[in-house]
Steps between C-alpha positions, in 0.01 A plus 500: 500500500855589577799631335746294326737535796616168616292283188633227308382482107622267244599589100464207262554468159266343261467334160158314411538239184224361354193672298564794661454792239187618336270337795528839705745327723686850590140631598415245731808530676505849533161439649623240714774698630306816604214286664798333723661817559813408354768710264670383196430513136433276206589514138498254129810348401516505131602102579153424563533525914420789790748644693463733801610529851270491841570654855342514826448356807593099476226318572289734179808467249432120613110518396606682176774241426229227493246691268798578241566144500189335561218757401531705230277664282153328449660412140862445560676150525785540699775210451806674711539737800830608548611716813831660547719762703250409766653750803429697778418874505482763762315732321303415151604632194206496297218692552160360359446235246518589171578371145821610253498481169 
């Protein structure tokens, strides 16, 4: 593969409403996000939703935007996606998937 020089990635923000917490919703998408090679983080609102941020290449920020809002955790019920401060990066920011507390 080659460097970063001259690569476009994408940083999108997240928040997942629904029955999101206690259905190891953070798990899966740390999972999710390491299998598709993507950065970002994810972490529990104490409102009941998840929060966390993705970046990468566009077209796998795109596949990870679908399983946040369409996927899920074999237990969750998600009613709402939201994405925001969708925007392009030269370089990413994040480095691995993880989840805050």
């Amino acid at each position: 593969m080659s460097s970063d020089v001259g690569e476009k990635y994408v940083s999108v923000d997240f928040e997942i409403f629904g029955n999101v917490q206690g259905v190891c919703f953070r798990m899966y998408t740390e999972a999710e996000g390491k299998m598709l090679g993507v950065n970002g983080w994810v972490k529990n609102t104490r409102e009941g939703t998840v929060v966390g941020q993705v970046q990468g290449p566009p077209e796998k920020v795109k596949e990870m935007k679908y399983w946040l809002s369409k996927v899920g955790s074999p237990s969750s019920r998600i009613h709402r996606a939201q994405f925001s401060n969708e925007r392009d990066i030269s370089k990413l920011e994040i480095h691995g998937f993880g989840t805050r507390y």
